[in-house]
VEXFI-978438 format. One record per residue (C-alpha): residue number from 1; residue in three letters; x, y, z. Coordinates in nm, 3 decimals. Layout:
BEGIN
<rotor num="NUM" residu="ALA" X="X" Y="Y" Z="Z"/>
...
END
This chain:
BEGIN
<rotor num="1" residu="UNK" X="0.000" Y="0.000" Z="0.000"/>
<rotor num="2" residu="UNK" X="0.129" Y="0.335" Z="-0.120"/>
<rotor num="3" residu="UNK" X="0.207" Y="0.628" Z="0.161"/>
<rotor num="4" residu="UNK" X="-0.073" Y="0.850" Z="0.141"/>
<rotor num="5" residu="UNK" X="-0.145" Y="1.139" Z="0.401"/>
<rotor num="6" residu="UNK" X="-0.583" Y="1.127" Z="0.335"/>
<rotor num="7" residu="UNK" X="-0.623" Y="0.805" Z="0.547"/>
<rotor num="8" residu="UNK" X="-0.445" Y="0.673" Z="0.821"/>
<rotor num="9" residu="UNK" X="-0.582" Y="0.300" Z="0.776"/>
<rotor num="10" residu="UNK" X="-0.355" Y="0.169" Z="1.049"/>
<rotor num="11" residu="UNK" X="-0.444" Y="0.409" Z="1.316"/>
<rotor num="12" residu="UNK" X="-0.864" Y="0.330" Z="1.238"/>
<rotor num="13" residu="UNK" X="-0.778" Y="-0.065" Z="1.311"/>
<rotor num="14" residu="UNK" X="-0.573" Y="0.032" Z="1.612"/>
<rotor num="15" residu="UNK" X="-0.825" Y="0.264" Z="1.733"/>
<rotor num="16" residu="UNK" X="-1.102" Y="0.002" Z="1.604"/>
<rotor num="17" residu="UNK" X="-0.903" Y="-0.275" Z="1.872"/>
<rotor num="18" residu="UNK" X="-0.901" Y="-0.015" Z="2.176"/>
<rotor num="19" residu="UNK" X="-1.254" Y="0.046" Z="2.132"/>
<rotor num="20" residu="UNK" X="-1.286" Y="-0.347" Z="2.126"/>
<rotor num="21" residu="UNK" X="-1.038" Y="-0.407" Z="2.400"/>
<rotor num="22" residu="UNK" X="-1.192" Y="-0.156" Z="2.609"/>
<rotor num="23" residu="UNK" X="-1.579" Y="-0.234" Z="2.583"/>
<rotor num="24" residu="UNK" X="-1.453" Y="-0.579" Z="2.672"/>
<rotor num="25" residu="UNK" X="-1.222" Y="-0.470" Z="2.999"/>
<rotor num="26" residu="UNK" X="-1.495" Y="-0.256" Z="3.148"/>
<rotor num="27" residu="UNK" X="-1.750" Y="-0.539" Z="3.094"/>
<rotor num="28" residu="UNK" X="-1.521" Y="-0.775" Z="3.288"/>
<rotor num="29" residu="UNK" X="-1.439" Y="-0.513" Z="3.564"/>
<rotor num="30" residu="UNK" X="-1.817" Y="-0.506" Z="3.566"/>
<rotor num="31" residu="UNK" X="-1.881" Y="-0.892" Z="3.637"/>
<rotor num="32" residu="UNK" X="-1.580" Y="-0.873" Z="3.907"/>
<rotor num="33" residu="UNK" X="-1.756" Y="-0.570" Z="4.123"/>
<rotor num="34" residu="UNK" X="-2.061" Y="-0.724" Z="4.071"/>
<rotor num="35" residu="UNK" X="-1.958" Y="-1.132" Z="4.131"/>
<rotor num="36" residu="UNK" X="-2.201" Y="-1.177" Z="3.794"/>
<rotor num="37" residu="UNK" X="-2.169" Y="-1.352" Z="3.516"/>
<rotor num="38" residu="UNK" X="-2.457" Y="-1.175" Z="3.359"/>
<rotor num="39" residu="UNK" X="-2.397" Y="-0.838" Z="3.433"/>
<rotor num="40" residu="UNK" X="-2.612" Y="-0.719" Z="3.049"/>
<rotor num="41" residu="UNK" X="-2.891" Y="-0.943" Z="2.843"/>
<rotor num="42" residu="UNK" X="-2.624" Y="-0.916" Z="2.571"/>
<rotor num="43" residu="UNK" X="-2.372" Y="-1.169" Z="2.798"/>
<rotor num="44" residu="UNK" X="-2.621" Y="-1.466" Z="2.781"/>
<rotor num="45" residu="UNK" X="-3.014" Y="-1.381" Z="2.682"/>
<rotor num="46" residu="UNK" X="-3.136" Y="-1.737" Z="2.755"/>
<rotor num="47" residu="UNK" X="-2.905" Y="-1.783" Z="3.065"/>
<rotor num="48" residu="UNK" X="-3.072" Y="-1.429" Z="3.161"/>
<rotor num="49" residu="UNK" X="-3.443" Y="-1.526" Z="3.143"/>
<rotor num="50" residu="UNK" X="-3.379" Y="-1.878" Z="3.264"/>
<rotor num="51" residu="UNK" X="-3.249" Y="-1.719" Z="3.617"/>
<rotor num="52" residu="UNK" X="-3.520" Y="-1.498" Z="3.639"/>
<rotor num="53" residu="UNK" X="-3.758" Y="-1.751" Z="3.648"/>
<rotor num="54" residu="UNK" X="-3.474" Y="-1.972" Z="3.925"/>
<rotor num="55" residu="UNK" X="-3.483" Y="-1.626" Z="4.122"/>
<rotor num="56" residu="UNK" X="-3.863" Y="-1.619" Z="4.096"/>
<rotor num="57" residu="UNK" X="-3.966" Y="-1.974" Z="4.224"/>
<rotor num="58" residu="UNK" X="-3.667" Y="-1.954" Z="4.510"/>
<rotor num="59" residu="UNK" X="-3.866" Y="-1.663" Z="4.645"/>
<rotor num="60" residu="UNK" X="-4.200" Y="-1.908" Z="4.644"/>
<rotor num="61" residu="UNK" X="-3.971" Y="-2.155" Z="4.776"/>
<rotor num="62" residu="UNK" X="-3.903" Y="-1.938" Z="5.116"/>
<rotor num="63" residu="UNK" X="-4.273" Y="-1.838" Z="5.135"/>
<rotor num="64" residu="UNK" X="-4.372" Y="-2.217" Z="5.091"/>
<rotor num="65" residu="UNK" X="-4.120" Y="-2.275" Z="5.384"/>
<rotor num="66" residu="UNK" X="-4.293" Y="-1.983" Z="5.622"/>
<rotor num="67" residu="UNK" X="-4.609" Y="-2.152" Z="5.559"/>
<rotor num="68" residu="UNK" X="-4.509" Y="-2.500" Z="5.629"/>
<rotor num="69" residu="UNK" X="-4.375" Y="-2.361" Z="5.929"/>
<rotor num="70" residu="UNK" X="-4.679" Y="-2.166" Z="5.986"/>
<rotor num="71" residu="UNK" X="-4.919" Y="-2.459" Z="5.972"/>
<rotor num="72" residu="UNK" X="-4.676" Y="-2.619" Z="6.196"/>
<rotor num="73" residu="UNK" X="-4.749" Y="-2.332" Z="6.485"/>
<rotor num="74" residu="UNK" X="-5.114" Y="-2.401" Z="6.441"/>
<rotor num="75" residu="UNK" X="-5.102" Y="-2.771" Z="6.491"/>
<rotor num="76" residu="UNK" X="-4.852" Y="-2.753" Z="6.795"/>
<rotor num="77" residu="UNK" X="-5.090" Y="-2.463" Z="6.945"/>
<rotor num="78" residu="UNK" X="-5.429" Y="-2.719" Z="6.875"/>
<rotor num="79" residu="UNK" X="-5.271" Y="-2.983" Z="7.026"/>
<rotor num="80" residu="UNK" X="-5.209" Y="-2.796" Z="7.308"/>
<rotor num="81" residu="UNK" X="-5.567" Y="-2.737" Z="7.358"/>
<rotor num="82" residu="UNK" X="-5.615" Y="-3.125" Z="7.314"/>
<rotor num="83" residu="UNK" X="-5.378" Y="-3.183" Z="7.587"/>
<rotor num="84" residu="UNK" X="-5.554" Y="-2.935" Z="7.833"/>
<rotor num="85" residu="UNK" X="-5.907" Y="-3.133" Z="7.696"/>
<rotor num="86" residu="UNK" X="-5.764" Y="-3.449" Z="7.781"/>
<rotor num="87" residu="UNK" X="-5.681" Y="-3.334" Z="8.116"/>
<rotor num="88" residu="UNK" X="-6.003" Y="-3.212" Z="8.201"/>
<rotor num="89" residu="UNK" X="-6.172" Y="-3.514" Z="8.025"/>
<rotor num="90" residu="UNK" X="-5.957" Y="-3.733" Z="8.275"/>
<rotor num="91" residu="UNK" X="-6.043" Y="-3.514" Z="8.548"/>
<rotor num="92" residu="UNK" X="-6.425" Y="-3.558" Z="8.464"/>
<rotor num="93" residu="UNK" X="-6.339" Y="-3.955" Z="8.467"/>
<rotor num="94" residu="UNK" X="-6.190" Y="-3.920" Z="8.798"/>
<rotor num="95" residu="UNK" X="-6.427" Y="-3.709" Z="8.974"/>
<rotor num="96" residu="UNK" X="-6.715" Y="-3.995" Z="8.779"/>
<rotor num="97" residu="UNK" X="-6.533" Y="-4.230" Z="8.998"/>
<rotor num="98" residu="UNK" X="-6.553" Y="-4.080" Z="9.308"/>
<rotor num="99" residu="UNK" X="-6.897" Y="-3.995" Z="9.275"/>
<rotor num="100" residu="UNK" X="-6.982" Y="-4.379" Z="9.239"/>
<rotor num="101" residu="UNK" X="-6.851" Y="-4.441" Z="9.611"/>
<rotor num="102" residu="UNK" X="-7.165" Y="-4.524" Z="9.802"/>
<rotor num="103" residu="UNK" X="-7.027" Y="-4.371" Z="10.114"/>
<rotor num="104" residu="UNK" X="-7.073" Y="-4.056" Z="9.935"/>
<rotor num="105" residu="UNK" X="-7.384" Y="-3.833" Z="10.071"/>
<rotor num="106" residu="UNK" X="-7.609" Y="-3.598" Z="9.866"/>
<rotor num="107" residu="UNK" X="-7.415" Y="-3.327" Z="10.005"/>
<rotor num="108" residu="UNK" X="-7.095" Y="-3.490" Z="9.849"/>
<rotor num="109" residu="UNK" X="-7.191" Y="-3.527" Z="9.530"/>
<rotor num="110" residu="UNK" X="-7.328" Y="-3.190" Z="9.522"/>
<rotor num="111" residu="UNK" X="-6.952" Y="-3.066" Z="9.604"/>
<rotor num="112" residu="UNK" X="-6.860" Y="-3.344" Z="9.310"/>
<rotor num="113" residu="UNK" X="-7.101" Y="-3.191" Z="9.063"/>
<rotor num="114" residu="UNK" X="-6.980" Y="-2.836" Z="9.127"/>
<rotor num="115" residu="UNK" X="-6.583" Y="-2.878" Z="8.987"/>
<rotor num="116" residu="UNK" X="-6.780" Y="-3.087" Z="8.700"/>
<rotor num="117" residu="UNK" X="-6.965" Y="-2.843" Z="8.575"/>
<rotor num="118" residu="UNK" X="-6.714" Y="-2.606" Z="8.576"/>
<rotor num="119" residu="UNK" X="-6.444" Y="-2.822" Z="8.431"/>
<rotor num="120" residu="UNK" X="-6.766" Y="-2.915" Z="8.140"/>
<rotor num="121" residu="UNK" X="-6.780" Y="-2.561" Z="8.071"/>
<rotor num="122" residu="UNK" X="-6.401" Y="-2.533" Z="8.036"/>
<rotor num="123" residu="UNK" X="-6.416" Y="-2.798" Z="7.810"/>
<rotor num="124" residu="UNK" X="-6.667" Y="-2.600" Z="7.572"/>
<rotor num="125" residu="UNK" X="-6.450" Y="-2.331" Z="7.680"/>
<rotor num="126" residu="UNK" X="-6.165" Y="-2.467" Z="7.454"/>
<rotor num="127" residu="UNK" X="-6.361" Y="-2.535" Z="7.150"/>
<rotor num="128" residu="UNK" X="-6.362" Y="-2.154" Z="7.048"/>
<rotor num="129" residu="UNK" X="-5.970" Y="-2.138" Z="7.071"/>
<rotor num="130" residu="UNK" X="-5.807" Y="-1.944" Z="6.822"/>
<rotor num="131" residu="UNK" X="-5.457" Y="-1.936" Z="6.627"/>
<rotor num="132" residu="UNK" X="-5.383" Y="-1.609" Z="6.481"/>
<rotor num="133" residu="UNK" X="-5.769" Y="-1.505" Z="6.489"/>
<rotor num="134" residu="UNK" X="-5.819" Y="-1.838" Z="6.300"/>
<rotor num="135" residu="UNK" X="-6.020" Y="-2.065" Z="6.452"/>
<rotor num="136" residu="UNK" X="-5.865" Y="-2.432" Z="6.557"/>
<rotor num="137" residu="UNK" X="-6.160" Y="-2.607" Z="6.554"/>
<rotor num="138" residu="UNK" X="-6.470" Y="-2.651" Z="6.337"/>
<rotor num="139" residu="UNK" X="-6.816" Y="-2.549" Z="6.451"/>
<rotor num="140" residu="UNK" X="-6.972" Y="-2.867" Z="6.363"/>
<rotor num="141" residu="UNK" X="-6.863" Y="-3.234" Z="6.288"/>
<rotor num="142" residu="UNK" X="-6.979" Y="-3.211" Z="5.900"/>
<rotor num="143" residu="UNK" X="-6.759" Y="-2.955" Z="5.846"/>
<rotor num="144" residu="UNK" X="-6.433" Y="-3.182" Z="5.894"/>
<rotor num="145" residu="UNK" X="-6.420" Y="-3.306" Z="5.543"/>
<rotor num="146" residu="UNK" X="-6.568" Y="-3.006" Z="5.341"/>
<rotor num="147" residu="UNK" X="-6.413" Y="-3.004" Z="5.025"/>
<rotor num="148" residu="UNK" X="-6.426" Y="-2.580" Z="4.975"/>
<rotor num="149" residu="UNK" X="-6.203" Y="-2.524" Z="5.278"/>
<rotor num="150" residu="UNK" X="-6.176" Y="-2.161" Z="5.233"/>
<rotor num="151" residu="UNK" X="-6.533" Y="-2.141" Z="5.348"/>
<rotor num="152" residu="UNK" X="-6.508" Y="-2.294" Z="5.665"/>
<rotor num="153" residu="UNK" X="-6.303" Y="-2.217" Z="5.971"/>
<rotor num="154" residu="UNK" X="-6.100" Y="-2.474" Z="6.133"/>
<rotor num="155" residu="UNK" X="-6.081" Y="-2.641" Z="5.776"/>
<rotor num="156" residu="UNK" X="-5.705" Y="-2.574" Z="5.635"/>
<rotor num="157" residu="UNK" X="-5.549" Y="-2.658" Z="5.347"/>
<rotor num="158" residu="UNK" X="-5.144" Y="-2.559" Z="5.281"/>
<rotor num="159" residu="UNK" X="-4.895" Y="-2.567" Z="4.976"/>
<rotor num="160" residu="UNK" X="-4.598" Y="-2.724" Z="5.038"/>
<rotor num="161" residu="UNK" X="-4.350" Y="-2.615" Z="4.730"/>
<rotor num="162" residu="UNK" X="-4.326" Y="-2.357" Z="4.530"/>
<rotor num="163" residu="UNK" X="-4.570" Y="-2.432" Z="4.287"/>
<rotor num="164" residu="UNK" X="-4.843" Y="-2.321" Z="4.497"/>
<rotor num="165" residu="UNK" X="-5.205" Y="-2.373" Z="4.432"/>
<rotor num="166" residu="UNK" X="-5.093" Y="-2.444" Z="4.036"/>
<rotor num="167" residu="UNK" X="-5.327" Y="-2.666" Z="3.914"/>
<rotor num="168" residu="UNK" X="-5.544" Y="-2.662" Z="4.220"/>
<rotor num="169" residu="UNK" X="-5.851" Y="-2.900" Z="4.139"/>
<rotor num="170" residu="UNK" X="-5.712" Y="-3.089" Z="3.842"/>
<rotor num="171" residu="UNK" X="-5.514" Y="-3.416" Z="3.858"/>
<rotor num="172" residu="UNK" X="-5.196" Y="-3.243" Z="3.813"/>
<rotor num="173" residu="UNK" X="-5.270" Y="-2.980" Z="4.192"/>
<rotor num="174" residu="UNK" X="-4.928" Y="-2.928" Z="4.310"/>
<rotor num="175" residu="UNK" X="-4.845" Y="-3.128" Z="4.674"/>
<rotor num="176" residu="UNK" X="-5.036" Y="-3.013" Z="4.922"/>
<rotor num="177" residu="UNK" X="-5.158" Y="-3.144" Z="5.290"/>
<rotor num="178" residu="UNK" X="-5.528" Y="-3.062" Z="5.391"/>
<rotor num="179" residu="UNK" X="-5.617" Y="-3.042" Z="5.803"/>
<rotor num="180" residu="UNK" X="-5.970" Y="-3.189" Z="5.793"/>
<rotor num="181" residu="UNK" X="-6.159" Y="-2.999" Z="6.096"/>
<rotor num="182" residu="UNK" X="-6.178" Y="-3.150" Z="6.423"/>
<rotor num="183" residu="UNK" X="-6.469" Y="-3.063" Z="6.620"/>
<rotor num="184" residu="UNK" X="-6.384" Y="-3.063" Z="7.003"/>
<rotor num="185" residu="UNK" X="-6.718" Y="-3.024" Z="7.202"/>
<rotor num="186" residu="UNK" X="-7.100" Y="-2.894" Z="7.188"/>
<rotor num="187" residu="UNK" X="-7.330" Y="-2.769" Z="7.439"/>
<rotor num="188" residu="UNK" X="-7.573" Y="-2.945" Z="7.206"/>
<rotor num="189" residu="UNK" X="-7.368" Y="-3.265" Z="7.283"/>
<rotor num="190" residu="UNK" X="-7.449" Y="-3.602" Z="7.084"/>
<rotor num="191" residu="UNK" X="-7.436" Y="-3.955" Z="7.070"/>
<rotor num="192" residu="UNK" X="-7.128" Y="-4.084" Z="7.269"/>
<rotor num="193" residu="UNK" X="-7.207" Y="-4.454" Z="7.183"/>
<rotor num="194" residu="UNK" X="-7.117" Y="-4.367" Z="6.766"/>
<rotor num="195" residu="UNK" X="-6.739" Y="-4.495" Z="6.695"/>
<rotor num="196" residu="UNK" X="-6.492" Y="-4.453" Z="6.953"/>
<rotor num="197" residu="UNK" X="-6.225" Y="-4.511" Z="6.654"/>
<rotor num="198" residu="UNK" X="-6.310" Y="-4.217" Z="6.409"/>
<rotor num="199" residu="UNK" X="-6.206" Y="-3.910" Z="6.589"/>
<rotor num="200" residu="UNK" X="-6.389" Y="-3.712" Z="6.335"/>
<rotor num="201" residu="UNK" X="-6.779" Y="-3.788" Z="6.302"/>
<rotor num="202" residu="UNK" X="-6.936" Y="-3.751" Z="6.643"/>
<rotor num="203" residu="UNK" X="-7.203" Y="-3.529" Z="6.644"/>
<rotor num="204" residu="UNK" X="-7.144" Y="-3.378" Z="6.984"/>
<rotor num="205" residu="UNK" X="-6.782" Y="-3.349" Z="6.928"/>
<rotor num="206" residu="UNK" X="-6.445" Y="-3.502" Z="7.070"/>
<rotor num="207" residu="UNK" X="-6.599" Y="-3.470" Z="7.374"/>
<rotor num="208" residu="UNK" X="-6.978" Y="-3.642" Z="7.280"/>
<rotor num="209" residu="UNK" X="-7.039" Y="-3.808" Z="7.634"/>
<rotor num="210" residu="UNK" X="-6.941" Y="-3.520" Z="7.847"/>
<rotor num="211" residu="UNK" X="-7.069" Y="-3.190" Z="7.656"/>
<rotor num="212" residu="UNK" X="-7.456" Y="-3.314" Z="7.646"/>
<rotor num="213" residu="UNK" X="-7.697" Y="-3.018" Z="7.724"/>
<rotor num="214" residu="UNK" X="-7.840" Y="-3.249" Z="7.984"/>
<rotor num="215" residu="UNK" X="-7.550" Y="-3.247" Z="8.189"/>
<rotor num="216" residu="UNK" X="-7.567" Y="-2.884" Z="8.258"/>
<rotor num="217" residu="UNK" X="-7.820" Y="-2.929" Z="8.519"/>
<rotor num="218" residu="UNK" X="-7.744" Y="-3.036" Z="8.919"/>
<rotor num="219" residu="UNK" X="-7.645" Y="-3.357" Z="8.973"/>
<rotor num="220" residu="UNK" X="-7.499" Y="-3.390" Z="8.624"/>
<rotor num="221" residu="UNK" X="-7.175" Y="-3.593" Z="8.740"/>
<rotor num="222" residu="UNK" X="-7.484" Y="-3.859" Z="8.837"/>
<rotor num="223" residu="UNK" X="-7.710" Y="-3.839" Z="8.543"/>
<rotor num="224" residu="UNK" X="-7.712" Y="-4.131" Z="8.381"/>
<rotor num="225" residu="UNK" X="-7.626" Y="-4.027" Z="8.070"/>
<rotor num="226" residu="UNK" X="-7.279" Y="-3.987" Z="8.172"/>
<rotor num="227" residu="UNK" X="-7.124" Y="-4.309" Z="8.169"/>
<rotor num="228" residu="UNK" X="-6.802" Y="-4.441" Z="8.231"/>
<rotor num="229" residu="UNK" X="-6.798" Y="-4.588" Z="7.911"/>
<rotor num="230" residu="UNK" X="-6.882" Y="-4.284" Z="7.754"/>
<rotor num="231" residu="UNK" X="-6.623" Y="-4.052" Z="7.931"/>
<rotor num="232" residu="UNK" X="-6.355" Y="-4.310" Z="7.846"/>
<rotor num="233" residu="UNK" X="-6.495" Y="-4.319" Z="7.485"/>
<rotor num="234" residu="UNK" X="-6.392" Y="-3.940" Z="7.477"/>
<rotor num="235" residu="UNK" X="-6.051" Y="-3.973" Z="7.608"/>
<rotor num="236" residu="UNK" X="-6.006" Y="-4.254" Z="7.292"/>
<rotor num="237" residu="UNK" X="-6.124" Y="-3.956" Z="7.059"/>
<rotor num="238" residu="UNK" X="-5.917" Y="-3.695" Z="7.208"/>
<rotor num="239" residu="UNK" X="-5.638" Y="-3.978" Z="7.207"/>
<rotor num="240" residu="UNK" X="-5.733" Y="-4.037" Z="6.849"/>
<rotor num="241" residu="UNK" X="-5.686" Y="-3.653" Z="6.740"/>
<rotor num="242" residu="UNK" X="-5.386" Y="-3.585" Z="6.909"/>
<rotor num="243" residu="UNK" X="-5.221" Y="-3.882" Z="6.706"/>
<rotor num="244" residu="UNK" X="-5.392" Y="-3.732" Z="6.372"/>
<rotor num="245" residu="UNK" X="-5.208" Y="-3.407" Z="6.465"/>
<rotor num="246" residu="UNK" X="-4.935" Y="-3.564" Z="6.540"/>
<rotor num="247" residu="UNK" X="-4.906" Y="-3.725" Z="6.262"/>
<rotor num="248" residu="UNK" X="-4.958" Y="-3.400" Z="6.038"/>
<rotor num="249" residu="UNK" X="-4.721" Y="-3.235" Z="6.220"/>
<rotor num="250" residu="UNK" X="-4.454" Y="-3.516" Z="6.106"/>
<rotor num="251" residu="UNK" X="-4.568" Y="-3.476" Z="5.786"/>
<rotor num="252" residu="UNK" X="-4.532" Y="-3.120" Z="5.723"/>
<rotor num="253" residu="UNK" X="-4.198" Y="-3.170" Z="5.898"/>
<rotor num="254" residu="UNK" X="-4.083" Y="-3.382" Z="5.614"/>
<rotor num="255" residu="UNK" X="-4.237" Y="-3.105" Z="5.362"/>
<rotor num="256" residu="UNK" X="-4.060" Y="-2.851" Z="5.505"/>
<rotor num="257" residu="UNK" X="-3.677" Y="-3.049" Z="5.482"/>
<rotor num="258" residu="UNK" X="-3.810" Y="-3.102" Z="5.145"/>
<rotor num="259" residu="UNK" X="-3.882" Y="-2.772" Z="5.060"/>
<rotor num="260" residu="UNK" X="-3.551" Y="-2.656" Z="5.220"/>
<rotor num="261" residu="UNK" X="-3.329" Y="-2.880" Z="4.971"/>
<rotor num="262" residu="UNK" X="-3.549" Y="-2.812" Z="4.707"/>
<rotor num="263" residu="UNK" X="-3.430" Y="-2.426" Z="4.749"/>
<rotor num="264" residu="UNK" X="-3.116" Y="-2.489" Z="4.846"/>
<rotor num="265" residu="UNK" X="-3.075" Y="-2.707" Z="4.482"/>
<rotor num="266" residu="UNK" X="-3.241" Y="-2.405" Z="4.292"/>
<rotor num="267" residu="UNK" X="-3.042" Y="-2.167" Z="4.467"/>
<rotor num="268" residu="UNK" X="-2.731" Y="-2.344" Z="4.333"/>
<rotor num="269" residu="UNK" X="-2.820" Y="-2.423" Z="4.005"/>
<rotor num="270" residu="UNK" X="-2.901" Y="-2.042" Z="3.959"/>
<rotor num="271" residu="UNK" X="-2.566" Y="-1.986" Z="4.114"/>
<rotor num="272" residu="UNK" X="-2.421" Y="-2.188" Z="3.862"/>
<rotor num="273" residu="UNK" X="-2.593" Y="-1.928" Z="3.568"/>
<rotor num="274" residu="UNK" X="-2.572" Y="-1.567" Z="3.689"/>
<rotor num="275" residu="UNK" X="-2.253" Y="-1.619" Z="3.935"/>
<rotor num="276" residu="UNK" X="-1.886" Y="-1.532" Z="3.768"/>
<rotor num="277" residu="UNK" X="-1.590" Y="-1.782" Z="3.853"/>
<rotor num="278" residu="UNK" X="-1.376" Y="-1.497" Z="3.995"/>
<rotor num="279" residu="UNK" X="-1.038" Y="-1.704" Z="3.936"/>
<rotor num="280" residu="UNK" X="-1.140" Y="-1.748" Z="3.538"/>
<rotor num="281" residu="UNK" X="-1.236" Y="-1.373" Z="3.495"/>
<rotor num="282" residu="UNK" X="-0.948" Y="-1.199" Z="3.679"/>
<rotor num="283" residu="UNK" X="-0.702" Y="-1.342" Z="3.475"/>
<rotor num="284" residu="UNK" X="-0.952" Y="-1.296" Z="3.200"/>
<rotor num="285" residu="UNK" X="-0.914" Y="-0.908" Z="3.351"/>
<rotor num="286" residu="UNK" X="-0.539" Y="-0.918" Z="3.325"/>
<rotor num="287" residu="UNK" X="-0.552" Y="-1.053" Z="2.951"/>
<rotor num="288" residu="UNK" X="-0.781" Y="-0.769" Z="2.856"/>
<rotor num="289" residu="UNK" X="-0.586" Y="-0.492" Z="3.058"/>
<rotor num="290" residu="UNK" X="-0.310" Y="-0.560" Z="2.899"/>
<rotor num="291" residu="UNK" X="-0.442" Y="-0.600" Z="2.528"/>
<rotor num="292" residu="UNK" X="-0.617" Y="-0.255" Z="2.615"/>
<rotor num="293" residu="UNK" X="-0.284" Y="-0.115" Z="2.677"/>
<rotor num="294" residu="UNK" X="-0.113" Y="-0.217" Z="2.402"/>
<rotor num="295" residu="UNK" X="-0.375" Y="-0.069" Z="2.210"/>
<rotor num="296" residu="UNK" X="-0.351" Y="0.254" Z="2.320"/>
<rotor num="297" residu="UNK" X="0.042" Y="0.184" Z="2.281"/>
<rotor num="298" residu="UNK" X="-0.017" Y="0.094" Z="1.906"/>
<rotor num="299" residu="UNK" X="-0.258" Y="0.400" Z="1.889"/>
<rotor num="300" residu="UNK" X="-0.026" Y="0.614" Z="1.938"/>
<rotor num="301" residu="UNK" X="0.256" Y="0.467" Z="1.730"/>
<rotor num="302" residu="UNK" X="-0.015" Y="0.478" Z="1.454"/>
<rotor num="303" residu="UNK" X="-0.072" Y="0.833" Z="1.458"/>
<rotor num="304" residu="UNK" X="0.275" Y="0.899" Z="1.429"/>
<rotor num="305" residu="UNK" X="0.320" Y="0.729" Z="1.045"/>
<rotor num="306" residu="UNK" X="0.199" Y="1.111" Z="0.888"/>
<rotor num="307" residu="UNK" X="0.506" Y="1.241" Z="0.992"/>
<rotor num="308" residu="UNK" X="0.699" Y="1.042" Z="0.778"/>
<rotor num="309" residu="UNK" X="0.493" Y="1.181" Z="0.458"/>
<rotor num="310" residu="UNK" X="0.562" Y="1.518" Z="0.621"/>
<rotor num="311" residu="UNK" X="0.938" Y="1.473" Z="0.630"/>
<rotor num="312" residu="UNK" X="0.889" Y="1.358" Z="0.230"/>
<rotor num="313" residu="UNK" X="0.737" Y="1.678" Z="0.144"/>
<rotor num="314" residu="UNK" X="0.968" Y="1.915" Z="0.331"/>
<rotor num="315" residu="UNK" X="1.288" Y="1.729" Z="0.189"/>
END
């Protein structure tokens, strides 16, 4: 190529490779203050909207976990109130047994009656417990399987990963665990001869035998309508609930490690996508410092090729 003074073609490529060498050094300063790989869409688009979505479902992931942990609370706090019912359920028993001494005067029983009918009211007491301003406990026995349990207290139903409620109602409804209700006592009271071995279907609650509207009267401890066999039917049913609960509460405990490693997996796959390996791209960062120095080096030498056109035409 001839000399010629109009175009200085190797000082355009030059300045063309600094402009290169430079856009390319600032973007890896960029991913080294940052500690990302994909510091602009232009680094990796698909990597980009992939970790978006990671980033998205590892935030559902925590709230999944706060709710597991959550529904946890409640059942720990309900069968607290099943312990207290048991108590005074086994209290009831005991005082039942006492009263059945025939040594025992009217004036005895009386004194009997009176810590039973105040323990009976306790017991109805505990059925309006609440968690949160949630009630624990359904208001009525047909309530503990309803099927639309956002419509009925004491009826729960969580998500346990971060899909959520996707697909709710379709074969493909993301994991979930639903608390049926569990209906503790009734002033109405029931029938405490039904099925001492489902905890769920008594009309007159866990505690059928000892809630029974006639029972509120004197002498109630006596009436015959409180039997032995039906007080110790309602310890079975309270027995029977707090080994439901118990067994939910193991459950959700195994959703929740679940849902922990299932976060902790997504957290490091994303990791994998959007986090820079700071040992590749610092000597990445030397390769380009340098280059961009030399460019500016060869800039400069570049510019300096007029002069020797200059020197021709002052000869």
């Amino acid at each position: 190529m001839g000399l010629v003074i109009s175009h200085n073609f190797a000082a355009s490529y030059a300045a063309r490779q600094l402009e290169i060498n430079d856009d390319n050094l600032r973007n890896s300063l960029n991913k080294l203050s940052s500690g990302k790989r994909i510091v602009r869409p232009t680094d990796d688009a698909a990597g980009m909207a992939v970790q978006l979505k990671m980033k998205a479902a590892i935030n559902r992931g925590f709230a999944a976990k706060n709710n597991i942990q959550n529904a946890i609370s409640l059942l720990q706090t309900q069968d607290g109130v099943l312990t207290t019912a048991t108590s005074v359920v086994d209290r009831i028993a005991e005082l039942k047994a006492m009263s059945m001494d025939a040594t025992k005067n009217s004036e005895d029983l009386l004194n009997y009656d009176e810590e039973f009918q105040v323990l009976r009211q306790q017991l109805l007491d505990l059925q309006n417990e609440k968690f949160n301003g949630v009630s624990l406990f359904v208001a009525a026995h047909g309530d503990h399987d309803s099927s639309d349990f956002t419509a009925v207290d004491g009826v729960f139903k969580i998500w346990t990963t971060e899909q959520g409620s996707a697909g709710e109602g379709t074969a493909a409804e993301a994991p979930s665990v639903m608390f049926e209700g569990v209906h503790l006592a009734t002033a109405a009271g029931g029938d405490a001869s039904v099925d001492v071995t489902d905890s769920t279907t008594v009309d007159g609650g866990l505690a059928a035998a000892i809630s029974q509207t006639a029972l509120a009267t004197p002498n109630g401890l006596t009436n015959a309508a409180l039997s032995m066999d039906g007080i110790l039917a309602d310890l079975q049913r309270l027995a029977n609930a707090r080994a439901k609960n118990g067994a939910l509460q193991s459950r959700l405990g195994f959703a929740y490690d679940n849902a922990s490693v299932s976060k902790s997996n997504m957290e490091a796959a994303r990791s994998r996508i959007i986090d820079v390996d700071i040992a590749e791209e610092s000597t990445k960062f030397a390769s380009l410092n340098i280059l961009t120095q030399a460019s500016a080096s060869m800039l400069a030498q570049a510019n300096q090729t007029g002069r020797t056109a200059l020197q021709l035409l002052m000869a």
